[in-house]
C-alpha positions in Angstrom: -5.4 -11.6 -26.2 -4.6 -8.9 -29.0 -2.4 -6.6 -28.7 -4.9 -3.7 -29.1 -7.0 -5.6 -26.0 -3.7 -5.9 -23.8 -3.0 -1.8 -24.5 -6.2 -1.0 -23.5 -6.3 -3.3 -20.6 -2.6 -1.5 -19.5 -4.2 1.7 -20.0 -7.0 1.2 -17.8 -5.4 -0.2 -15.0 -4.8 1.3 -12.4 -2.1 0.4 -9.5 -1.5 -2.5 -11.6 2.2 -4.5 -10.9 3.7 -2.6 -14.3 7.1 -1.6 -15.2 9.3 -0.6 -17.5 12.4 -2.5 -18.7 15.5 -1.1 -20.2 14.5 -1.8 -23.6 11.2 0.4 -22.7 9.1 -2.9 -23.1 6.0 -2.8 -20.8 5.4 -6.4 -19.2 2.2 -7.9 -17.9 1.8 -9.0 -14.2 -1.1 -11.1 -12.7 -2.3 -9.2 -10.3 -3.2 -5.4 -9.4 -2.1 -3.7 -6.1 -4.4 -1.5 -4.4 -3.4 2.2 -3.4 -1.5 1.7 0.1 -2.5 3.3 3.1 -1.0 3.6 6.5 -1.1 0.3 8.9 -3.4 1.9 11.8 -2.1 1.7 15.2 1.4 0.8 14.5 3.1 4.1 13.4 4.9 7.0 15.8 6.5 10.6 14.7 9.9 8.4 14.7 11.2 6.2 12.6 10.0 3.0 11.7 11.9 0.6 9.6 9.8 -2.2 7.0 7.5 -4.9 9.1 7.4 -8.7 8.9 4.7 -10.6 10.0 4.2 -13.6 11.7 2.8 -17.1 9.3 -0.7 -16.8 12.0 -0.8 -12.8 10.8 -1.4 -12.1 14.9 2.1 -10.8 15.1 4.2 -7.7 13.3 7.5 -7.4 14.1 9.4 -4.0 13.4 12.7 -1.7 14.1 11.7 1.9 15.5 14.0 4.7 16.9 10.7 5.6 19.1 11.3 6.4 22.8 10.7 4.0 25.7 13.6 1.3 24.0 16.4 0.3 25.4 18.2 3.3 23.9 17.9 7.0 23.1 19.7 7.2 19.4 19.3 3.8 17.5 16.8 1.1 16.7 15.0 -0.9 18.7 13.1 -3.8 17.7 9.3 -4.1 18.7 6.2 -6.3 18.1 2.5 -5.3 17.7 0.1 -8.6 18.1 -3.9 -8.9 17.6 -6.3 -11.5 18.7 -7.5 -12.3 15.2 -6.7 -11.0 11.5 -9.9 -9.2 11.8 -8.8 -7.5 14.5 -6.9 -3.8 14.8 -2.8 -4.1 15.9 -2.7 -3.3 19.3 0.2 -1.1 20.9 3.5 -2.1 19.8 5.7 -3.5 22.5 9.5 -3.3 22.8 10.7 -6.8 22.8 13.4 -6.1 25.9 16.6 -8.0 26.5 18.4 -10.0 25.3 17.7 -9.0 21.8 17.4 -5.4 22.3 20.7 -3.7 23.5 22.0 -0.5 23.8 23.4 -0.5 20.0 22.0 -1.0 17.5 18.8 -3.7 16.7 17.1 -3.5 13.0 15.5 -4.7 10.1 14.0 -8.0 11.5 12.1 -10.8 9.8 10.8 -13.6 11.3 10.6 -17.6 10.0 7.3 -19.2 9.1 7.5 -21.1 12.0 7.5 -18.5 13.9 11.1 -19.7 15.9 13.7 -17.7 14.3 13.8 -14.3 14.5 17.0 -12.9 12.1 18.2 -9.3 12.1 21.1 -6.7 11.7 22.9 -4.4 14.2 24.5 -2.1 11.7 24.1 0.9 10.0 24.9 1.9 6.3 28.2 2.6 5.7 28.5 6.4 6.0 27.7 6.0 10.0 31.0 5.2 11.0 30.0 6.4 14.7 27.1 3.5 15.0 27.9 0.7 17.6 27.1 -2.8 16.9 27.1 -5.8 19.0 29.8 -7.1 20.6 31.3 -10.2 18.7 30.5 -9.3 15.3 32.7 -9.5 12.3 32.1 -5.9 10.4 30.4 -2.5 10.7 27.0 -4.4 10.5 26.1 -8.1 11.1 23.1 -10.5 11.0 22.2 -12.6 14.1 19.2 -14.8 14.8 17.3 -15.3 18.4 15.5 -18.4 18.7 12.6 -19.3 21.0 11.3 -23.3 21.8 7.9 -22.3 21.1 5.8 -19.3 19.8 4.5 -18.8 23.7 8.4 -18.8 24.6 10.3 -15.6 24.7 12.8 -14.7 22.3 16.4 -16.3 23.8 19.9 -14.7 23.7 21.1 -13.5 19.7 23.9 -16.0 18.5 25.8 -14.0 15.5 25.6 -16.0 11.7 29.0 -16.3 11.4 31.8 -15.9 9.3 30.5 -17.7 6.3 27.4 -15.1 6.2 29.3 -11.9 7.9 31.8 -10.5 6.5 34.3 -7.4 7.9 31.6 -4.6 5.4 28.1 -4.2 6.1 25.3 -6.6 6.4 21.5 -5.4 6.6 18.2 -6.6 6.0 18.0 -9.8 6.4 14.5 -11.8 4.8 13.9 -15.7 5.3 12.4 -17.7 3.0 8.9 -19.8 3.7 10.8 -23.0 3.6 13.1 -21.5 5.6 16.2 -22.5 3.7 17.4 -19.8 1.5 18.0 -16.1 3.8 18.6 -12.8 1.6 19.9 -9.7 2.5 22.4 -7.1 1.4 25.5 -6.4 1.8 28.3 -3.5 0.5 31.2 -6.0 0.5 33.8 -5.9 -0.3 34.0 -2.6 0.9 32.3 -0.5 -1.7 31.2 2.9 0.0 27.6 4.1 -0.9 26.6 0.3 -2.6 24.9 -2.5 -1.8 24.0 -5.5 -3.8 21.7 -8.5 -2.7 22.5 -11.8 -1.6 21.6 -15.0 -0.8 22.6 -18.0 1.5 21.2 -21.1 1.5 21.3 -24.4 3.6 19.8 -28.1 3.2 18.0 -28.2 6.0 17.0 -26.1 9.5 19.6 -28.1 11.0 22.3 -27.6 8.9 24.1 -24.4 8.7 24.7 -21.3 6.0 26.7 -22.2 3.3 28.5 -19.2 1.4 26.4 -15.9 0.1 26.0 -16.1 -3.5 25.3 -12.5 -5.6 21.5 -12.6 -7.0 22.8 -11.2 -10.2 23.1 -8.3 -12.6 19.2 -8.0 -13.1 18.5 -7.4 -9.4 21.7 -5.6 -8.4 21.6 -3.6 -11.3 21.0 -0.2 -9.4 23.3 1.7 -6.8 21.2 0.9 -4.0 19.6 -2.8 -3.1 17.9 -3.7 -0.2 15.7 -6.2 1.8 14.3 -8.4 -0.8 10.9 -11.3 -0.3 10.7 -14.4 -2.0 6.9 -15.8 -3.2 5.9 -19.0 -1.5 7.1 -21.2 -4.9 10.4 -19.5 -5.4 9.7 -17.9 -9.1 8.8 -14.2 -7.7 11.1 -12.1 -6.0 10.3 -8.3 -4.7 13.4 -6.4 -4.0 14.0 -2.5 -2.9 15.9 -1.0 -5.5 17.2 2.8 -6.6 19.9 5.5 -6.7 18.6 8.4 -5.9 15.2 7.4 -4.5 14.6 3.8 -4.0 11.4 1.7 -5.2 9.6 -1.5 -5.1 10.1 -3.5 -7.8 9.2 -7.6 -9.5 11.7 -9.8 -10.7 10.6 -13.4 -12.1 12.1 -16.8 -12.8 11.1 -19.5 -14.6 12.3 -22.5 -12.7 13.9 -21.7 -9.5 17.3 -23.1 -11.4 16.6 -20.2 -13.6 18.7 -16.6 -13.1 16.2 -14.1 -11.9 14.8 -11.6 -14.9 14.5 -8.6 -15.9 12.8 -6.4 -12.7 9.5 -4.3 -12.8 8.1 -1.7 -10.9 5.1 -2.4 -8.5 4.1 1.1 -10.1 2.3 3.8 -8.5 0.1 2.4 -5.9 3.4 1.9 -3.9 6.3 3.3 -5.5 6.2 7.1 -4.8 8.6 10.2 -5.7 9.3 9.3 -1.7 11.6 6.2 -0.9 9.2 3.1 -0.9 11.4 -0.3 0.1 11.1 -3.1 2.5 8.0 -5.2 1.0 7.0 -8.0 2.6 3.9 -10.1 2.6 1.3 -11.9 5.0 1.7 -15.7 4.7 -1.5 -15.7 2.2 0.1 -12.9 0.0 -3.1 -10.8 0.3 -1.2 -7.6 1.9 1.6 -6.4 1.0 3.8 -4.3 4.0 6.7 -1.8 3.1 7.8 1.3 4.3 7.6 4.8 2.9 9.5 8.1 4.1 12.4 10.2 3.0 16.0 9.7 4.2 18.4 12.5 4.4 21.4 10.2 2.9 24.1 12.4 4.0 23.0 13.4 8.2 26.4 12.5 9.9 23.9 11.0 13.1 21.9 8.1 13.3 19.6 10.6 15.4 18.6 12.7 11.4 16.8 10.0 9.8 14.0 11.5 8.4 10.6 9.9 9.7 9.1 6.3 7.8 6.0 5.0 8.5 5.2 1.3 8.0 2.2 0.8 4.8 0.1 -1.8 3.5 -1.5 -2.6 0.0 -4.1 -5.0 -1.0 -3.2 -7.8 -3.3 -5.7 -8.5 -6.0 -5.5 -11.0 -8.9 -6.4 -9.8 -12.3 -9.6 -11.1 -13.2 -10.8 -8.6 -16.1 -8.8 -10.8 -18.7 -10.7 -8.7 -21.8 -9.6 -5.3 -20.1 -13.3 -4.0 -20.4 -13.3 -3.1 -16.7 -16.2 -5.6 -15.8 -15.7 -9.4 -14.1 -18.4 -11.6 -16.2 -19.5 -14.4 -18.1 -16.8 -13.6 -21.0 -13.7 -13.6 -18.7 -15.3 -17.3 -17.4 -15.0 -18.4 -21.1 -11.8 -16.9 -21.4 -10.7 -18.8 -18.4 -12.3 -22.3 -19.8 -10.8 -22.0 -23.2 -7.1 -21.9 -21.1 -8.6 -24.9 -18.6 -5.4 -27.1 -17.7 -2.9 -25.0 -19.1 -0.1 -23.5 -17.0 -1.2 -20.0 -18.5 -0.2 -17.3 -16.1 -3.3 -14.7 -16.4 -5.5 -17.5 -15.6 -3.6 -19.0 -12.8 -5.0 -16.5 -10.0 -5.9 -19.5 -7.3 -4.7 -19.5 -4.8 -4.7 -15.9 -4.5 -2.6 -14.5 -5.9 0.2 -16.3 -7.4 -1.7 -19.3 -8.5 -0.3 -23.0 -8.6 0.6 -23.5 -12.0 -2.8 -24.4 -13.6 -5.8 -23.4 -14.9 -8.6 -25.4 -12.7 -11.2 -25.4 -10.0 -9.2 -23.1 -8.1 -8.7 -20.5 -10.4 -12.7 -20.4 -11.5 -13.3 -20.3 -7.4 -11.2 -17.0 -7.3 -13.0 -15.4 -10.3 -16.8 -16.3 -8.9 -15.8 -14.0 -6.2 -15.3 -11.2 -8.5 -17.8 -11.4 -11.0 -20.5 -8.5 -11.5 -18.0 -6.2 -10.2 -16.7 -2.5 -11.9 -12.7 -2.6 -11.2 -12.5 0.8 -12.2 -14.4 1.7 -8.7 -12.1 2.3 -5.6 -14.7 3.1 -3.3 -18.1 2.5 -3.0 -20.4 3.8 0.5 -24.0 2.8 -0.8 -24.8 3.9 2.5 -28.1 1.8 2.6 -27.7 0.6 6.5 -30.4 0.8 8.7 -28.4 1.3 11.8 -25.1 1.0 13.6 -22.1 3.5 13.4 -20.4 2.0 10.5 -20.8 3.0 6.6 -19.7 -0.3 5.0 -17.6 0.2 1.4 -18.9 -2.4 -0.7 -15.8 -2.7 -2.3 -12.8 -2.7 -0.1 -11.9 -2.0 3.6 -12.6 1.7 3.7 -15.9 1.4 6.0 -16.4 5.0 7.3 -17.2 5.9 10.9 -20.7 7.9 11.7 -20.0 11.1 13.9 -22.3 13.4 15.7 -26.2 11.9 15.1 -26.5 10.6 11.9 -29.8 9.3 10.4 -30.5 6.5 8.5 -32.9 6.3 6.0 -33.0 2.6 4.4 -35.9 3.5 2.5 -35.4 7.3 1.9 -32.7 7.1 -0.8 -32.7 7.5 -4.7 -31.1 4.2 -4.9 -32.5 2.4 -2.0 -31.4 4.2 1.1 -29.6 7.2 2.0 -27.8 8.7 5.5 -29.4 12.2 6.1 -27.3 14.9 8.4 -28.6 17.1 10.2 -26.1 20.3 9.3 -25.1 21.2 12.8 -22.1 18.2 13.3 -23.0 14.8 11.4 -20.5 13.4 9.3 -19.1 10.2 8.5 -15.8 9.8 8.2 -13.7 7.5 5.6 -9.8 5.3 5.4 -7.9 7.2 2.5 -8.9 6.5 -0.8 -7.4 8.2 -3.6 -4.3 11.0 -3.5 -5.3 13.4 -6.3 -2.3 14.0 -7.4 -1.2 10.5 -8.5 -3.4 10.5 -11.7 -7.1 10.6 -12.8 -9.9 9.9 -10.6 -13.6 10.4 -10.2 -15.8 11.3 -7.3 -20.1 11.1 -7.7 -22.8 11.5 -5.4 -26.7 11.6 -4.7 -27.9 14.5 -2.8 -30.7 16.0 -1.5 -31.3 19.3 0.4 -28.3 21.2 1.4 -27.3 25.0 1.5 -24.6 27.4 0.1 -21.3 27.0 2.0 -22.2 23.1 2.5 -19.7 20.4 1.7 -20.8 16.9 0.4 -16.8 15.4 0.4 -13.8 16.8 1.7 -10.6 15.2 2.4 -8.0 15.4 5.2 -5.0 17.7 4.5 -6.5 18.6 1.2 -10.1 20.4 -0.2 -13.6 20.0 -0.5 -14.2 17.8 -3.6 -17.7 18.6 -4.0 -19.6 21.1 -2.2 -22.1 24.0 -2.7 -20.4 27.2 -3.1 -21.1 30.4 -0.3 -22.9 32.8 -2.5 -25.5 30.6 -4.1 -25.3 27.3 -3.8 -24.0 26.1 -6.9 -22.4 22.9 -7.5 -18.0 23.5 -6.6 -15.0 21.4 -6.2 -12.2 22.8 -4.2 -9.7 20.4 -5.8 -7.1 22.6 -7.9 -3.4 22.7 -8.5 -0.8 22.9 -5.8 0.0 26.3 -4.1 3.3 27.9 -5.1 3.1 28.5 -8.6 3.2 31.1 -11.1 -1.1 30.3 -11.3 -2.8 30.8 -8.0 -4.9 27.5 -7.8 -8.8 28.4 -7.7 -11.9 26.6 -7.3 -14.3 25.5 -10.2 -17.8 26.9 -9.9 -20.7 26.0 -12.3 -23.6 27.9 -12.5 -26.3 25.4 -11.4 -27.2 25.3 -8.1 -27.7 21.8 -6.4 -29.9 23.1 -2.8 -32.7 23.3 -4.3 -34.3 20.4 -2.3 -34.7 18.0 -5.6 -32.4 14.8 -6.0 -29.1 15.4 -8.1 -26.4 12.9 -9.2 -23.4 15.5 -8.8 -19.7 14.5 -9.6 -16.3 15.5 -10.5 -13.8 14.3 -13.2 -10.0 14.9 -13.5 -9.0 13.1 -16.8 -5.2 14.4 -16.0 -5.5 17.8 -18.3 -9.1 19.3 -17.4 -11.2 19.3 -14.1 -15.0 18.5 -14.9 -18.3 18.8 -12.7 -21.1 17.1 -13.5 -24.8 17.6 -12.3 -27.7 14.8 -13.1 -25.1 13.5 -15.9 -24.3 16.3 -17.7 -21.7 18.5 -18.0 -22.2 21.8 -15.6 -18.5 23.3 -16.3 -14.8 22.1 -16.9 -11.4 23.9 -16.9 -7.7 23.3 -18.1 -6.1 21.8 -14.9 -2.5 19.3 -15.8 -1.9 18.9 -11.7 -3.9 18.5 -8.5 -2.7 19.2 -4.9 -2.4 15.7 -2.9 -3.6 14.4 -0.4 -3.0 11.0 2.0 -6.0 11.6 4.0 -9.4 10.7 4.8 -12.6 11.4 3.4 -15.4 13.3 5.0 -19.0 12.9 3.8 -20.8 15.4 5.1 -18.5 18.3 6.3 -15.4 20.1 5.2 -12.2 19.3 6.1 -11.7 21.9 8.9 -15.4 20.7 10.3 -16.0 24.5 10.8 -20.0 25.2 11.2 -21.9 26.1 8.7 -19.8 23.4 6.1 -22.0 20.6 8.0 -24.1 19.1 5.3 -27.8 19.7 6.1 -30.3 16.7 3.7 -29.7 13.9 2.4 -26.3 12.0 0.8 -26.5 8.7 -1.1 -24.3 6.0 -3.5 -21.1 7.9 -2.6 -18.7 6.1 -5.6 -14.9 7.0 -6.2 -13.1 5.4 -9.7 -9.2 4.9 -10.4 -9.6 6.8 -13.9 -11.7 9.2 -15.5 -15.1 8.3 -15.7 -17.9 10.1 -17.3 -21.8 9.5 -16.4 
């Protein structure tokens, strides 16, 4: 690949697993990350430290200050199971004695096997008030329940030891898939206000811990290291990371006798200006699991954590190897003219990591993508002919039908269309897109309509497209954030759209100027450098505050949303 190629390819990508070095290189990764939402079901207003889940993916165990424990000021830990992976989490439940106490129980991971359970009953060094278990070593120690069988409950928590404790602080503990190598961090011996990452490792299951070696000046390079997550073959390790704010970031190896590498930053579809640690992936490393939230670092209690919430990312393999943003026949030949080679880019089966060559594998991987736009995020063709459910043909973000939707499979102006009625349909969307983390696009068909009417509005945030009050001209809400010296205003163009006909409307933020377009051409733009954000979900059909009268009343087809500026 040319370099021109490979700095358009970085360009365009968005989410993609990029970071910067120290020498300000920018490195390649080989495979994109799609923007994290919250895991449904799981979350409370309390805090809820990073998840690990079980080999099966039935089972996700967590640490949560949330009432109902075994205690009113520290962690708890609790599990959330589900029948099948296609099934929602149900209701977290606290695992009880004799692993939860009335100290402190946290950041737990559990073996492939689904046997051990490992985890720490301390708190960061500046709680000197925290209680730990009795027979520990320090102000924070690892210990491990064990259970016969995954139908068995979890049995009494024997402490690591010595060789693994030590009199400072141990903390987030993370077992490899073989089960032989267990990293967490640690502040010995004795530093205040740093932790570095560490790793013990042991022959076999049977044999015990030997001594805790330092990863090494790559990965501990930063004040702050935390729980860290080895890939399945050893050469990948995602580690939590920062000073002030911590992140998410890549380090590699070549052999796994090799030091670990420089690290990179999972960039922005996880890392975020809040503290974004804890990763952790289901056994087929297509999800990724962390935790977001702000910490006030200084709170002399326990009890002032601020609140995290546990999130989850989609791992995708890059497929687009020419960076023209389309899976096709000349990213096949690209892939056949590395056939047999241990070639990185091309090694994408199994997803994601690959298995150290270029073969059948790989080629099944990239059938699955071809004839697909990677630039789109979202796409509701919204061509059903009944049920409750608005399938995105791209990703999980199917939207939910409210009031009494109609569908039209044959009444679209790409095959069908849903039409609302303007009193109380809607259909409402996952997140999406946060308009403030970087240029998107939004574009519609509609039909029918009335000033005041709103065709997409998101949760917490504005309308993106609607018709305006006075005369029903195309109008995004979307502006700057409140509290500057610029009061943030809409952008009106001077078309109406309720005019009964068919119009492709859209809007465009390129990261400097907000653009609407009507049937494909340009109805009005503005200078806009920021956007107000937003986490939440998309309504098609009604405004945000689903106040009458913003109900859309026609017809709403091919609802698409894009990582990047697009134009028609």
């Amino acid at each position: 690949m040319t370099k021109t190629t490979y700095q358009k390819r970085v360009m365009r990508l968005v989410g993609v697993a990029l970071g910067v070095l120290a020498s300000g290189q920018i490195v390649e990764a080989d495979f994109t990350l799609s923007m994290a939402t919250k895991v449904p079901n799981v979350n409370s207003s309390y805090g809820d430290d990073p998840p690990d889940i079980s080999a099966d993916g039935l089972e996700l165990y967590f640490s949560s200050d949330r009432p109902h424990g075994t205690n009113v000021c520290y962690d708890d830990i609790w599990v959330a199971k589900r029948a099948t992976k296609n099934d929602p989490w149900g209701e977290p439940v606290n695992l009880g004695p004799p692993v939860n106490t009335s100290v402190n129980e946290s950041q737990c991971c559990i073996s492939s096997d689904g046997l051990e359970l490992y985890f720490s009953d301390g708190f960061p060094p500046w709680y000197a008030e925290a209680l730990c278990r009795p027979g520990g070593h320090g102000n924070g120690d690892l210990w491990v329940s064990t259970r016969d069988t995954r139908q068995d409950t979890w049995g009494v928590p024997v402490n690591l030891g010595p060789v693994v404790n030590s009199s400072s602080w141990e903390d987030c503990p993370s077992i490899s898939p073989d089960g032989l190598s267990l990293f967490f961090c640690s502040d010995r011996p004795g530093g205040y206000w740093k932790s570095h990452l560490y790793v013990a490792t042991r022959q076999t299951k049977a044999d015990p811990w030997g001594p805790p070696v330092k990863l090494g000046p790559w990965v501990n390079a930063r004040k702050w290291q935390a729980r860290a997550e080895i890939s399945p073959d050893g050469l990948l390790l995602f580690f939590s990371a920062g000073t002030t704010q911590i992140d998410i970031f890549l380090s590699r190896r070549a052999t796994t006798a090799d030091p670990w590498g420089p690290p990179v930053s999972l960039g922005a579809a996880v890392n975020t200006a809040k503290d974004d640690y804890g990763p952790t992936f289901s056994a087929d490393c297509s999800t990724l699991y962390f935790n977001r939230g702000e910490l006030a670092h200084v709170e002399p209690s326990p009890a002032s954590l601020a609140t995290y919430d546990i999130w989850q990312a989609e791992v995708v393999p890059i497929v687009d190897f020419n960076g023209d943003d389309l899976v096709d026949c000349l990213d096949v030949c690209e892939m056949i003219d590395h056939w047999g080679t241990d070639t990185s880019l091309y090694d994408i089966g199994p997803t994601p990591f690959g298995d150290g060559v270029v073969d059948a594998q790989d080629l099944i991987v990239l059938a699955g993508y071809l004839g697909r736009d990677l630039r789109l995020v979202a796409h509701w063709a919204l061509d059903e002919s009944d049920g409750l459910a608005a399938k995105d043909d791209v990703g999980d973000r199917d939207g939910t039908l409210y009031g009494d939707p109609t569908w039209q499979p044959d009444g679209g102006m790409i095959d069908g269309a849903l039409e609302l009625d303007g009193v109380n349909d809607y259909a409402c969307t996952p997140f999406a897109v946060n308009p403030a983390n970087g240029p998107f696009s939004v574009y519609a068909w509609i039909k029918g309509g009335a000033p005041g009417q709103v065709v997409i509005s998101q949760t917490n945030g504005s309308a993106w497209l609607s018709a305006d009050p006075a005369e029903g001209c195309l109008m995004t809400g979307l502006s700057m954030p409140s509290g500057g010296r610029v009061t943030p205003k809409p952008l009106v163009s001077t078309s109406p759209i309720t005019d009964s006909d068919w119009h492709r409307i859209g809007l465009v933020w390129d990261g400097s100027h907000r653009v609407l377009y009507i049937d494909d051409l340009e109805a009005t733009r503005d200078a806009q450098n920021s956007l107000a954000g937003s986490d939440g979900s998309l309504n098609i059909g009604a405004d945000t505050s689903l106040q009458p009268g913003t109900f859309w009343a026609g017809l709403i087809d091919d609802v698409r949303i894009y990582n990047c500026a697009v134009s028609p």
